[in-house]
Backbone bond lengths (Angstrom), bond angles and torsions (degrees), N, CA, C in turn:
res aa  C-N    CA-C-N  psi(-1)  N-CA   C-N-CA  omega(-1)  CA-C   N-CA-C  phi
1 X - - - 1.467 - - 1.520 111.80 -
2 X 1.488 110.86 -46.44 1.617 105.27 176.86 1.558 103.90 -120.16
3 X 1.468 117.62 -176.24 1.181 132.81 169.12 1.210 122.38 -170.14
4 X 1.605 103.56 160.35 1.135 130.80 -142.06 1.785 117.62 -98.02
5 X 1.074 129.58 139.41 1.813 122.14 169.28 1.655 96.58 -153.06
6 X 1.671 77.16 146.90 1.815 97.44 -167.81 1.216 94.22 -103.52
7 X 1.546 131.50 109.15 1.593 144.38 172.57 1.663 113.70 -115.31
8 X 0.984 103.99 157.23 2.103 121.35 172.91 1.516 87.28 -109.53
9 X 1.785 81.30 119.33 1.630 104.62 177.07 1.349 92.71 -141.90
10 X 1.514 113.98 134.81 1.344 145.39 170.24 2.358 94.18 45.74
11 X 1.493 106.70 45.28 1.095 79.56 162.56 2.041 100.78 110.17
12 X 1.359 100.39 -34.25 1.406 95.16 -157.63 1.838 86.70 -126.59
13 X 1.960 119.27 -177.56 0.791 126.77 -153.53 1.481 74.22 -127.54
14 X 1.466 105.02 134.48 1.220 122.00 -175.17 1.565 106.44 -143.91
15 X 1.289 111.69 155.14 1.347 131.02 154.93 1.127 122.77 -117.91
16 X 1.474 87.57 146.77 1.969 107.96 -160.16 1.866 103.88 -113.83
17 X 1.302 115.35 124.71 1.758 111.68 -174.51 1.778 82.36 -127.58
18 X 1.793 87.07 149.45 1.603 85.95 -176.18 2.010 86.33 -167.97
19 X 1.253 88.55 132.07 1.415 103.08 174.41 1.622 108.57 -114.25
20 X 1.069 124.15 176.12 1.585 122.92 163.65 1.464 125.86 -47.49
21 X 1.858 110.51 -20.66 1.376 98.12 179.28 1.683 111.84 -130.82
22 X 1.494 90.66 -4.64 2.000 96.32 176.43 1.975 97.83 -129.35
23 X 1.866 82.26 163.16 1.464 78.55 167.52 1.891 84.94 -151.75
24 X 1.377 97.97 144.85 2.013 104.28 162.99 1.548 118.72 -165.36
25 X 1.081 87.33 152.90 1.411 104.70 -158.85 1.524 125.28 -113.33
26 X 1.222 112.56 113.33 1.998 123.58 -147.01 1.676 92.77 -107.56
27 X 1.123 112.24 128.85 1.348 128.83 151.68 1.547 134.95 -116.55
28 X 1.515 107.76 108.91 1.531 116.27 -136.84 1.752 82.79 -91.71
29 X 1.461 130.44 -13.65 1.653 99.73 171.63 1.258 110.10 -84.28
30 X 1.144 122.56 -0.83 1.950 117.90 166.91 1.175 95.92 -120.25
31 X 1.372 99.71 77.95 1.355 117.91 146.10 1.533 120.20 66.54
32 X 1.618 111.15 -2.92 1.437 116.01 153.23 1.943 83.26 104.53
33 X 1.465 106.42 32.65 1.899 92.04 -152.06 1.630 90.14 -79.93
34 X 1.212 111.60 -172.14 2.025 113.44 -172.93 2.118 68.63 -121.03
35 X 1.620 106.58 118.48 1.178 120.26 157.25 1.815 116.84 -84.97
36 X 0.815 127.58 -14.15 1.580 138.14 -163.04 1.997 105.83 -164.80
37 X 1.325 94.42 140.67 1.230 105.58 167.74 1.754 101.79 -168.80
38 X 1.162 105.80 104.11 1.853 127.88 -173.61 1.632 98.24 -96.24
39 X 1.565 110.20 149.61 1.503 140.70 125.32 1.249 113.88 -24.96
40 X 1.640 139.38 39.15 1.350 93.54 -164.73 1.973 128.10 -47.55
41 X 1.271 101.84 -29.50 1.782 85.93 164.35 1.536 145.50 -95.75
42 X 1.354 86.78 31.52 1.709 111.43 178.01 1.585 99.51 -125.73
43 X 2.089 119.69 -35.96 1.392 93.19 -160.52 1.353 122.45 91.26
44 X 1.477 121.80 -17.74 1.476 153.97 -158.98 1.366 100.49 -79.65
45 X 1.583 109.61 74.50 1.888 107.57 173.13 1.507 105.12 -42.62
46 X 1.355 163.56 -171.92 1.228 174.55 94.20 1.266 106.03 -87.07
47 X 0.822 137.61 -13.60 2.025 117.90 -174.15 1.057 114.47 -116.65
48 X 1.329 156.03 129.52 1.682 165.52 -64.65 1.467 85.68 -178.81
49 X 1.715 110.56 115.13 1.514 119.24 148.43 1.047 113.76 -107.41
50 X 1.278 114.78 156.72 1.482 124.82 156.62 1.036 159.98 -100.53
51 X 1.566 109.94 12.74 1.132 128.66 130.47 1.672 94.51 123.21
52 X 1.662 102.70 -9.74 1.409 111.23 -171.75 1.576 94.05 -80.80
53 X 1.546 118.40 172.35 1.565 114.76 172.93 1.450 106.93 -93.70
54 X 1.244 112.42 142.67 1.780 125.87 169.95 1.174 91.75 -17.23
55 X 1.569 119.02 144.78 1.342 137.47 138.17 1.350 102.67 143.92
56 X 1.686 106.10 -172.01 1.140 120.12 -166.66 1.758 116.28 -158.47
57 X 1.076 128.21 169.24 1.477 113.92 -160.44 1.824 101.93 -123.13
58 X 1.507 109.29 29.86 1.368 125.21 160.88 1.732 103.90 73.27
59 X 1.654 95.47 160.85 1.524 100.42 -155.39 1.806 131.93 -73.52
60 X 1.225 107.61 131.53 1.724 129.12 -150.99 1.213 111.58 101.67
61 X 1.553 130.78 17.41 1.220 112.78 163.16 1.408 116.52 -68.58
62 X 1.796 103.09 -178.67 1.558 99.56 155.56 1.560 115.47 -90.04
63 X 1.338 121.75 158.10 1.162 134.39 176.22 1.885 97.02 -39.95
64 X 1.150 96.93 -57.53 1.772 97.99 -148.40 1.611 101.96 -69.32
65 X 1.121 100.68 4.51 2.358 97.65 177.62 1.513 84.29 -91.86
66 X 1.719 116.49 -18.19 1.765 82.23 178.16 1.506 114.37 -101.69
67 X 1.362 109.52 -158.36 1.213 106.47 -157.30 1.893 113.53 -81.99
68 X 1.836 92.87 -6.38 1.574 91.52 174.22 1.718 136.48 52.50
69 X 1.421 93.98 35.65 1.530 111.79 -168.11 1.347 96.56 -126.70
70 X 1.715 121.50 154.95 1.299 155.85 132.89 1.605 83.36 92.08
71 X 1.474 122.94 -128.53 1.401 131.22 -154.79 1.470 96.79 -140.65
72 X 1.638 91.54 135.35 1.530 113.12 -163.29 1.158 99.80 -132.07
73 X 1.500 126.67 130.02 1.534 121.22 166.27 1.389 127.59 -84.50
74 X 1.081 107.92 97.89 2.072 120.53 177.76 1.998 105.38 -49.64
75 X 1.232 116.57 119.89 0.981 117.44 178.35 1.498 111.90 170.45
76 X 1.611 121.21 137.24 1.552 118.35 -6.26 1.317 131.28 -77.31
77 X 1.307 112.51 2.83 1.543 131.31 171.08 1.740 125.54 -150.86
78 X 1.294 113.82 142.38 1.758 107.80 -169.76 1.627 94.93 -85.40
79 X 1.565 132.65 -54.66 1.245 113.97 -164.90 1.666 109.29 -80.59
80 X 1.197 141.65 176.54 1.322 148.47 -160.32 1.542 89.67 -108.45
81 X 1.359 94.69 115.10 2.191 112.55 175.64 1.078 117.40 -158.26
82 X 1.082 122.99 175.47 1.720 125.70 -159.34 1.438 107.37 -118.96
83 X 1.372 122.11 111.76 1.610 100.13 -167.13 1.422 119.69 -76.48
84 X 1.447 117.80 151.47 1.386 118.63 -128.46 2.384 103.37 -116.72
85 X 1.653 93.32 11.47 1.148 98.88 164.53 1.299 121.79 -131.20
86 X 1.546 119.67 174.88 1.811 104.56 -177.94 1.681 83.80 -96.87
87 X 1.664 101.39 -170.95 1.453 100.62 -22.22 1.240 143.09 -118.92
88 X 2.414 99.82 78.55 1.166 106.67 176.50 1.725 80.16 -124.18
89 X 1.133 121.11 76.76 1.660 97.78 -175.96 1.635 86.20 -110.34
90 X 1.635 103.39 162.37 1.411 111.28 -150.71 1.329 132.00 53.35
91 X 1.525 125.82 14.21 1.499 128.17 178.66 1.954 89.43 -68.18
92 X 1.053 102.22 158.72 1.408 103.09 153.09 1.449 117.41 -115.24
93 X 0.950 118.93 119.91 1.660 148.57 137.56 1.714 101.54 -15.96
94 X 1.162 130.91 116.68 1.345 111.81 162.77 2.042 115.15 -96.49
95 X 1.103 90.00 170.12 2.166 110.27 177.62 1.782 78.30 -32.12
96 X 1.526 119.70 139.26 1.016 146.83 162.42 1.480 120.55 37.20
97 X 1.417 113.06 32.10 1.564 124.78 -158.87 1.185 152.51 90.39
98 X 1.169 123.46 172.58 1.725 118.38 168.44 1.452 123.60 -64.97
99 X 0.865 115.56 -53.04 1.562 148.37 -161.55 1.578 116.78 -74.65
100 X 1.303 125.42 -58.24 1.741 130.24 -172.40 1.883 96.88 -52.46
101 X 1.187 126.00 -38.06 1.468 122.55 -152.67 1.610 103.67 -94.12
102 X 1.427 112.02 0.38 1.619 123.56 -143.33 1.644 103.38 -100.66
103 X 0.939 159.68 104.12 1.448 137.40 151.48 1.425 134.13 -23.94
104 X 1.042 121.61 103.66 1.660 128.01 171.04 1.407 127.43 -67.89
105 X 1.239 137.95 154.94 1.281 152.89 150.11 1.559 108.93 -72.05
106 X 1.299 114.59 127.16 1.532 124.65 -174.24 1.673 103.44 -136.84
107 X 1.068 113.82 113.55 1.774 120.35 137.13 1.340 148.67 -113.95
108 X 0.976 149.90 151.83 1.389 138.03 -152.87 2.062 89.31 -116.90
109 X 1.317 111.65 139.11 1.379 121.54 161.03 1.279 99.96 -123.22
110 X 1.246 111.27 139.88 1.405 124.04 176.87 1.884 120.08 6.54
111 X 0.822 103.95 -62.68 1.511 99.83 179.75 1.768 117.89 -128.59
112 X 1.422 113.16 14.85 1.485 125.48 -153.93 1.068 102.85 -152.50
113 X 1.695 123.80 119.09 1.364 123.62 177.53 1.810 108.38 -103.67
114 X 1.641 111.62 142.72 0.728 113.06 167.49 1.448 123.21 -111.14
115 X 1.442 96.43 149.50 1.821 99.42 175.02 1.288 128.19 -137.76
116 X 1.189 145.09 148.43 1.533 130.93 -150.92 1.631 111.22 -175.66
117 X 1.297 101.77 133.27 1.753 98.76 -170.89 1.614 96.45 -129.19
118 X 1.213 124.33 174.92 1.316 144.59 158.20 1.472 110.64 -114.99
119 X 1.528 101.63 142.23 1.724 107.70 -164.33 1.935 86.63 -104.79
120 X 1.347 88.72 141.54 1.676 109.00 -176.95 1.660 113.02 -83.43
121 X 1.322 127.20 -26.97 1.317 104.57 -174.46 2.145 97.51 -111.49
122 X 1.332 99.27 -9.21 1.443 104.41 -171.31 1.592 96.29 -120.49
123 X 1.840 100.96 137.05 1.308 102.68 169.42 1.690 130.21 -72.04
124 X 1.566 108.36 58.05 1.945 87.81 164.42 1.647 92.15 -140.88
125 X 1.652 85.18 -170.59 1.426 125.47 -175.61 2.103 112.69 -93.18
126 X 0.889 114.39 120.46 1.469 105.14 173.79 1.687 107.46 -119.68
127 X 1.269 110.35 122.95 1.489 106.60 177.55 1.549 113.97 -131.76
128 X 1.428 111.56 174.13 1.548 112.06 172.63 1.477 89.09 -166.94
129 X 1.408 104.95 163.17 1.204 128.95 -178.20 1.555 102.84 -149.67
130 X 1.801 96.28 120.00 1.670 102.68 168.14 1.268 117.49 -92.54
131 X 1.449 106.78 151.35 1.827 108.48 -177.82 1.875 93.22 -155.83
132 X 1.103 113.93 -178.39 1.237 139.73 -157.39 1.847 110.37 -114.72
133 X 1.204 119.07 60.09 1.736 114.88 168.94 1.085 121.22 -30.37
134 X 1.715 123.38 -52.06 1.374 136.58 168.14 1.526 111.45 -147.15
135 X 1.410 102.91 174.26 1.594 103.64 -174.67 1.875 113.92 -59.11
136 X 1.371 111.64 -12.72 1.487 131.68 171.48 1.333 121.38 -109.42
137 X 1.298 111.02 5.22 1.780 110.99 -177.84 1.243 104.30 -135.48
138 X 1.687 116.71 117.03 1.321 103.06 155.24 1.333 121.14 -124.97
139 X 1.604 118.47 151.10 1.465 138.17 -168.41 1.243 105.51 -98.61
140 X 1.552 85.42 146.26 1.803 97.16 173.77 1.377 85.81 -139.87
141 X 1.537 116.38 124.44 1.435 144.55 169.96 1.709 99.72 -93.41
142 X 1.780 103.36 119.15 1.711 105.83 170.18 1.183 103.92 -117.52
143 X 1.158 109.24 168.33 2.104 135.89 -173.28 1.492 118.51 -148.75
144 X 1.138 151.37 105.55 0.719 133.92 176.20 1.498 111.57 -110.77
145 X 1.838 133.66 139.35 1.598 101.58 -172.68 1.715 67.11 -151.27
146 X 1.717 77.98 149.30 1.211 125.81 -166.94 1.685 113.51 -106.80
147 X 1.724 97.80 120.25 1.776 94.77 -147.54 1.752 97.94 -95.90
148 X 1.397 96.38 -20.93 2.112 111.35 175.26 1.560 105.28 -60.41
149 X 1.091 105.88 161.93 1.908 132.80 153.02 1.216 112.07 -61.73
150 X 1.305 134.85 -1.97 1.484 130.20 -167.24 1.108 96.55 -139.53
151 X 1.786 96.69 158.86 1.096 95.52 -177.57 1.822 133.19 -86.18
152 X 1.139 146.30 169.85 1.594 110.30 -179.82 1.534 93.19 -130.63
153 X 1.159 111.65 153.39 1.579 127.62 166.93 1.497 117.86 -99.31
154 X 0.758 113.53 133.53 2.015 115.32 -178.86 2.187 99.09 -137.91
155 X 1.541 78.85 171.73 1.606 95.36 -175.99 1.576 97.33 -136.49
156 X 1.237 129.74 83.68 1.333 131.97 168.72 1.544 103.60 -65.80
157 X 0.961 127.58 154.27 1.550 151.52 159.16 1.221 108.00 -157.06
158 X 1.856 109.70 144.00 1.295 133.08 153.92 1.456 104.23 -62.01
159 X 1.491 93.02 151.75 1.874 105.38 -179.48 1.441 101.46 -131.28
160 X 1.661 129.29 32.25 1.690 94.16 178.23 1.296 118.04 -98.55
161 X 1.349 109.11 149.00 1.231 119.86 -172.64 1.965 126.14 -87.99
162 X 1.201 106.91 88.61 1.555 94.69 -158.04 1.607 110.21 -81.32
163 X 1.068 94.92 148.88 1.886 110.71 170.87 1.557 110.56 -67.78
164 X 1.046 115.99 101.19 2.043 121.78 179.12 1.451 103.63 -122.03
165 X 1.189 76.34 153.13 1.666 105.57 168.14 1.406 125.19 -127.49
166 X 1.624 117.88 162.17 1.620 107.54 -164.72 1.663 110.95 -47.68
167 X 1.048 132.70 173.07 1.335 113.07 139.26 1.844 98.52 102.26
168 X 1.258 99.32 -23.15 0.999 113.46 -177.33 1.672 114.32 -49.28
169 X 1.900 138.78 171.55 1.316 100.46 168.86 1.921 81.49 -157.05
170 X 1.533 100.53 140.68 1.423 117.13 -170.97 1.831 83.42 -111.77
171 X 1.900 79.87 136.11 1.468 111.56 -179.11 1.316 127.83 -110.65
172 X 1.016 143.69 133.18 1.874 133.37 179.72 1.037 108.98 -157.73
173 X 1.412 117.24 173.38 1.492 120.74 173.94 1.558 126.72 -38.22
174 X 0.921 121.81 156.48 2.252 116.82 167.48 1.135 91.50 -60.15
175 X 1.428 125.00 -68.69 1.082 104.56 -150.50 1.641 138.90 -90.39
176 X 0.994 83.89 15.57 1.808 98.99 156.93 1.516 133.59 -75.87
177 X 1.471 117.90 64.47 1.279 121.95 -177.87 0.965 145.86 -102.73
178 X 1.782 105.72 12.63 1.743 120.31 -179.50 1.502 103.21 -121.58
179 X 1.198 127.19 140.46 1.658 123.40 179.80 2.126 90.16 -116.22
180 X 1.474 96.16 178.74 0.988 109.90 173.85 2.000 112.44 -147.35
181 X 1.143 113.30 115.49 1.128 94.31 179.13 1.440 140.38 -117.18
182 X 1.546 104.94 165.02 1.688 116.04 -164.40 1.158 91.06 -77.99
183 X 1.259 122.94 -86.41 1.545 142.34 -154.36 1.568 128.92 -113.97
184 X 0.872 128.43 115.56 1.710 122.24 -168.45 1.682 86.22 -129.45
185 X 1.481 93.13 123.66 2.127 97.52 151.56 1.009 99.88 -69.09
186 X 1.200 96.98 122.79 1.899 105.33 153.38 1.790 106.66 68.04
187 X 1.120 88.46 16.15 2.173 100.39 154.58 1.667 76.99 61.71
188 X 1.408 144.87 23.66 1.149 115.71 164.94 1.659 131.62 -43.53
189 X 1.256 101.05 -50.81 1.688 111.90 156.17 1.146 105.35 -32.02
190 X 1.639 95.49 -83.76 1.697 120.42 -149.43 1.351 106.59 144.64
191 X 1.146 127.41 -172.39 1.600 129.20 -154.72 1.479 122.52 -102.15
192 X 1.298 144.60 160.10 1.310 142.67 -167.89 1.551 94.38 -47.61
193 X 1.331 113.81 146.88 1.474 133.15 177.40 1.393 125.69 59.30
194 X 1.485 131.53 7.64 1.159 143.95 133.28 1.183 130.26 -22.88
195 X 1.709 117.04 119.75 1.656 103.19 -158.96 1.598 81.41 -112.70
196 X 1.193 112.48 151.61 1.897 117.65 171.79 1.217 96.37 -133.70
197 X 1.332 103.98 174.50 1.633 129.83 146.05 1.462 115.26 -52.44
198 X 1.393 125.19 137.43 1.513 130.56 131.63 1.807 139.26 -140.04
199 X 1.289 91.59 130.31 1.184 123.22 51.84 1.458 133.40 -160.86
200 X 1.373 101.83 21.07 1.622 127.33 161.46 1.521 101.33 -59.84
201 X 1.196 135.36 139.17 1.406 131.59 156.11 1.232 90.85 -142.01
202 X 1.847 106.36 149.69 1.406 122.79 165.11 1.761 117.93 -92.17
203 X 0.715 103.91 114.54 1.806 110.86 167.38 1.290 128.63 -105.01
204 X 1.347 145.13 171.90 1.267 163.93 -166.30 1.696 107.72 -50.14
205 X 1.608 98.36 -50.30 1.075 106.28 -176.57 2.338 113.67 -111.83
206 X 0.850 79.60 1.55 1.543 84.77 161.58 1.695 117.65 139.61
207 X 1.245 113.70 -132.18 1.644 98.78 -172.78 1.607 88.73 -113.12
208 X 1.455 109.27 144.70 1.345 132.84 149.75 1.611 131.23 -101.92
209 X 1.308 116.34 150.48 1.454 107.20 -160.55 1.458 94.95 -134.51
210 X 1.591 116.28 89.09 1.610 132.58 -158.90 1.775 86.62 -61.69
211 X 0.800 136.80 15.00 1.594 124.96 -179.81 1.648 126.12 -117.01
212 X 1.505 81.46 11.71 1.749 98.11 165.32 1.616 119.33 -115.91
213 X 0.641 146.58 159.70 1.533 148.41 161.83 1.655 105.13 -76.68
214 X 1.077 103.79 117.92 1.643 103.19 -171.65 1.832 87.46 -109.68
215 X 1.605 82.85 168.72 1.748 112.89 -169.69 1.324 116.56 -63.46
216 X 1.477 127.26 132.12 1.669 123.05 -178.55 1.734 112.13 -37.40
217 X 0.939 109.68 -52.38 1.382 142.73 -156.86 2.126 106.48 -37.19
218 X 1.561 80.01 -58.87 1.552 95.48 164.79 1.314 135.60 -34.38
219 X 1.728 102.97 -20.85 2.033 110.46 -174.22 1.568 109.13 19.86
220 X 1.534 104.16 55.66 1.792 117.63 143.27 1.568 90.68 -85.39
221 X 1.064 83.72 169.52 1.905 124.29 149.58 1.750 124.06 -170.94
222 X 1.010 115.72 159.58 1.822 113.97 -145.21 1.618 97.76 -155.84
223 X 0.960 123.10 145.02 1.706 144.48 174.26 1.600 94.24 -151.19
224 X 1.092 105.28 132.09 1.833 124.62 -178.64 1.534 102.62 -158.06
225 X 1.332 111.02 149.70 1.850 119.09 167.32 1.317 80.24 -123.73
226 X 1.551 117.68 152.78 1.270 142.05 118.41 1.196 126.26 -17.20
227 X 1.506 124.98 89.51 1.834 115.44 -152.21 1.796 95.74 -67.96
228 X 0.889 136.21 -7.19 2.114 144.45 -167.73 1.544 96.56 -88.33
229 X 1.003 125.28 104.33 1.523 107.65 157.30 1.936 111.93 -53.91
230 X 1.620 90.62 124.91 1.555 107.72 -170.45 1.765 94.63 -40.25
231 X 1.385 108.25 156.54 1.669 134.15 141.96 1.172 132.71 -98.28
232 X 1.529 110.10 -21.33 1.561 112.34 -175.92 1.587 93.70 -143.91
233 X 1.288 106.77 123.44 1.536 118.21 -154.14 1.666 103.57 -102.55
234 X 1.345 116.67 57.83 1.888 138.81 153.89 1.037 109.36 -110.75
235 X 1.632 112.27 153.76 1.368 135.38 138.91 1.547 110.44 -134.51
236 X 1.039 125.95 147.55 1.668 144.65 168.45 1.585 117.35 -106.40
237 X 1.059 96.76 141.05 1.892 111.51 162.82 1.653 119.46 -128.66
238 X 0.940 111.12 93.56 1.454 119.96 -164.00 1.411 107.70 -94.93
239 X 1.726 125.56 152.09 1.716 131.52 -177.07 1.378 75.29 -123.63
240 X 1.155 130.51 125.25 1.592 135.65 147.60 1.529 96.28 -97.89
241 X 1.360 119.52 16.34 1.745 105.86 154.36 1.554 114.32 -87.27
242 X 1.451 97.99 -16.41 1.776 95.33 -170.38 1.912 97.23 -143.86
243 X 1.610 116.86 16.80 1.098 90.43 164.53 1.596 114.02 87.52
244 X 1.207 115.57 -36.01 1.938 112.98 -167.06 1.650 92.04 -89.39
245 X 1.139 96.06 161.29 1.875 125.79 165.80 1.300 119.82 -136.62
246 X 1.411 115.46 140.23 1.879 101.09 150.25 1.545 93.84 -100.90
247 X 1.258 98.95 160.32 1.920 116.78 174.06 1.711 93.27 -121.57
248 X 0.963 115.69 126.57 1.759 122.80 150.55 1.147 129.97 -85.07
249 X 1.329 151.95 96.74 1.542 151.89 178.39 1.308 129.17 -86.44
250 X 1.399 123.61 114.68 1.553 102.66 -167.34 1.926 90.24 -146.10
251 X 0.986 99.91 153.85 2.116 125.02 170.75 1.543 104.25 -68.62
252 X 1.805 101.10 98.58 1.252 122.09 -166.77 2.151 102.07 -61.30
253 X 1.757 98.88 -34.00 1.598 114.76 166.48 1.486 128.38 -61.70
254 X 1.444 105.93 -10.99 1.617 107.76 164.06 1.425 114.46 -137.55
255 X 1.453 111.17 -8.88 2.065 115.56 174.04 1.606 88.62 -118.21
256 X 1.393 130.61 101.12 1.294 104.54 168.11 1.714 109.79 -117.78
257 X 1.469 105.35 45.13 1.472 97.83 -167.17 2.010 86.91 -133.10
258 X 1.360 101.28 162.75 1.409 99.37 174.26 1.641 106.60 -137.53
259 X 0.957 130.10 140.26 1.771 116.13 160.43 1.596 90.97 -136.96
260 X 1.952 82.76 -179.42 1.508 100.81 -169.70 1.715 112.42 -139.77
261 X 1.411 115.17 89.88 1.748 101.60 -177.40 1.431 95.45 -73.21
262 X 1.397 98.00 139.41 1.875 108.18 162.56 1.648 104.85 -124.20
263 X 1.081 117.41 103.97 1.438 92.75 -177.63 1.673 84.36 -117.22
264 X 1.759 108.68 157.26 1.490 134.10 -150.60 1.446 95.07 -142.58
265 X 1.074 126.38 46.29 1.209 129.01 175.28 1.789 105.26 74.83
266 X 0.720 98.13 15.59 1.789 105.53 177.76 1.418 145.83 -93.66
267 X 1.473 87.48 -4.03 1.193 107.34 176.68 2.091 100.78 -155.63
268 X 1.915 104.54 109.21 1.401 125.01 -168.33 1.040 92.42 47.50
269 X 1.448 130.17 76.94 1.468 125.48 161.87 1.486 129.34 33.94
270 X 1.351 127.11 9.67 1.450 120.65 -166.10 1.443 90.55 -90.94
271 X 1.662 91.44 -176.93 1.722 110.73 179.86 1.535 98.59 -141.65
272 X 1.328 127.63 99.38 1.116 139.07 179.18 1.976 128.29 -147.87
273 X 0.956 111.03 172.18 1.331 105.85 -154.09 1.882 104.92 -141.50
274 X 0.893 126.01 131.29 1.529 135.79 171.27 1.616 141.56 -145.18
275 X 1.597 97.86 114.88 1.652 98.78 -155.76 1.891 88.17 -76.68
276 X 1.124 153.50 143.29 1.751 143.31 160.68 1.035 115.38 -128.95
277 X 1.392 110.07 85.20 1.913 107.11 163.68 1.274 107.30 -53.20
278 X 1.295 144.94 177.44 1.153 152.81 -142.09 1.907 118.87 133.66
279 X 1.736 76.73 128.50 2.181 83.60 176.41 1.215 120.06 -80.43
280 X 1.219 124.46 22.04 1.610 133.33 -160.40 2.022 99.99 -144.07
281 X 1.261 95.05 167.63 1.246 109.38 -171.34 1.738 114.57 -126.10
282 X 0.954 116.35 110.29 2.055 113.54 168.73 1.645 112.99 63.43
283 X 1.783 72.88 43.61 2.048 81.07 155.79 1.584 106.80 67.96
284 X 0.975 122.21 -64.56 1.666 123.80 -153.51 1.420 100.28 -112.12
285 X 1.368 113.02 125.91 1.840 142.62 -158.24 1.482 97.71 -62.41
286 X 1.458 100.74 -36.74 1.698 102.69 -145.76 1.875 93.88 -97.54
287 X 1.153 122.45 -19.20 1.422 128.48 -175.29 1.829 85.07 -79.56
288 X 2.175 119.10 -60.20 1.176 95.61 -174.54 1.496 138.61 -52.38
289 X 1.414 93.21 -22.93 1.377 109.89 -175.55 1.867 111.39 -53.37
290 X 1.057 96.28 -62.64 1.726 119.29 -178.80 1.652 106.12 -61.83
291 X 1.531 113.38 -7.02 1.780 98.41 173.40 1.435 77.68 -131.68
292 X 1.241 133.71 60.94 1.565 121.99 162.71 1.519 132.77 7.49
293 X 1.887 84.26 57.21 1.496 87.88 -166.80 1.753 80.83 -140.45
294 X 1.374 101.83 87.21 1.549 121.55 -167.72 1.698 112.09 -171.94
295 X 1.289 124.35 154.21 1.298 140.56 173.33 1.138 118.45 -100.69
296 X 2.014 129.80 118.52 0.990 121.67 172.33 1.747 112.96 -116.49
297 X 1.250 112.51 158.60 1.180 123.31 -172.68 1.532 94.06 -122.01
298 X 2.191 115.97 133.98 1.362 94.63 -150.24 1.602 83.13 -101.36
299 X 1.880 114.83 -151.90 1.443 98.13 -156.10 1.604 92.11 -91.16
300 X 1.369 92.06 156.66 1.941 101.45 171.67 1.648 97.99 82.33
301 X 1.515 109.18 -8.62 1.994 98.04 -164.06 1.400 123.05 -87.99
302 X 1.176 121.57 -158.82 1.781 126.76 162.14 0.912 110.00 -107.36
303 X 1.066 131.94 -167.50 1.584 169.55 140.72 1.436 145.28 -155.79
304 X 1.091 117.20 96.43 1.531 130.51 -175.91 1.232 124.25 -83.30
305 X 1.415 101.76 154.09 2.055 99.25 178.01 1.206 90.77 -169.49
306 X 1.489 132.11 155.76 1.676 124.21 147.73 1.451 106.81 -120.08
307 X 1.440 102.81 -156.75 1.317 114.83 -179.56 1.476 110.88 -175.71
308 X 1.228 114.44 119.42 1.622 127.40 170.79 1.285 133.96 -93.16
309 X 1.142 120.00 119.76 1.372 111.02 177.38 1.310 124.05 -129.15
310 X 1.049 125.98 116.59 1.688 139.52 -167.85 1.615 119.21 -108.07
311 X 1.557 111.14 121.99 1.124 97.04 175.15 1.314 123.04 -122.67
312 X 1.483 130.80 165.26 1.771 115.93 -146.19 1.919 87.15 -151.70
């Protein structure tokens, strides 16, 4: 259905997948990240740069020395922690994981690229393979296997960063109506572990309705999960100025967690947007760990999950 070409873009060796109605573009020495993913029949960039050039300042950095663009895979944890059992207890976890800063192994099979890294302070394997569901959906199949006697816990999250505008409108199940949150600038929320309403919330200065894309201008920024482990494993981002969406799809039995970065200029001035299924809970491995609201892979085992994303 789709296919594949191996090009030098901005510097690096990239692969290009493109069906009749999408096209994106993976660069497996940063970390295998998806730099681009277009409309091809809109033209419709979706993924948020920053204006900085590709790269990164090698592994244990912080996120923000790199270039902090397109979609990054968080793993085995997004905030920087020490994992908190043997026997890796006291490893440190670096800023947003092992993996985003890491160089990958990439091959293309006929219509399906593969990519695959080894984690440096923890013994496993993390892989995915992209392919084409429909000429508007594409899949990313993950694995993670675990090469120790023990068992290991991780916190995968999606990282893409979408390009929005006001007006914009975030979609999910009904019945998802309590959030809990990580991070608020300026405690607009309220403070780590705070459960609210959504998607009415009351604030300082009046009610907010987390289901719009609000204006740069504001310098919020926001990280929240869904305090419910999901049942029906979507989220949407819809332009009812032009009609397009992406939808995300993921296996509520192996991703059962959802969050949402909104940052509004509130965090390094950007304006960007992120739907993140994820098997982990509030950023930091070692907090999920301790409310058993985390994914383990046992020793010698796998672990699978995918994720689809279609855009219309």
């Amino acid at each position: 259905m789709g296919s594949w070409t191996q090009i030098e873009s901005e510097g690096y060796l990239s692969w290009v997948g493109q069906t009749n109605g999408i096209s994106l573009t993976v660069i497996p020495a940063l970390g295998s990240k998806v730099a681009s993913l277009v409309n091809r029949k809109t033209n419709r960039e979706w993924l948020w740069r920053s204006g900085k050039p590709l790269g990164n300042t090698g592994y244990g950095s912080s996120f923000t020395t790199g270039d902090e663009s397109g979609w990054d895979e968080m793993f085995p944890s997004i905030n920087q922690c020490f994992y908190p059992e043997k026997p890796w207890q006291n490893q440190m976890i670096p800023d947003h994981g092992e993996v985003w800063s890491l160089e990958w192994s990439s091959q293309c099979v006929e219509d399906e690229l593969y990519c695959r890294v080894n984690g440096v302070h923890f013994p496993h394997t993390l892989e995915k393979v992209y392919s084409f569901a429909e000429e508007d959906t594409l899949r990313i199949d993950y694995c993670v296997k675990n090469h120790s006697l023990s068992p290991f816990s991780f916190l995968w999250a999606a990282h893409p960063l979408f390009q929005v505008r006001e007006g914009m409108i975030l979609h999910v199940p009904n019945d998802m109506t309590q959030i809990e949150i990580s991070y608020s600038e300026q405690q607009r929320l309220g403070v780590f572990n705070d459960r609210k309403s959504w998607p009415l919330i009351q604030t300082d200065n009046g009610s907010v309705d987390l289901s719009l894309i609000e204006p740069a201008k504001g310098k919020f920024a926001e990280k929240y999960y869904f305090a419910d482990k999901v049942k029906h494993g979507w989220a949407q981002l819809s332009d009812p100025a032009t009609g397009e969406a992406v939808t995300l799809r993921f296996p509520p039995e192996q991703v059962p967690y959802l969050a949402i970065w909104a940052n509004y200029g509130g965090y390094g001035g950007h304006y960007h947007f992120a739907i993140e299924p994820a098997t982990g809970k509030m950023d930091d491995l070692a907090h999920a760990m301790g409310q058993n609201e985390t994914a383990t892979v046992e020793a010698l085992g796998e672990y699978r999950w995918f994720i689809e994303v279609s855009i219309k």
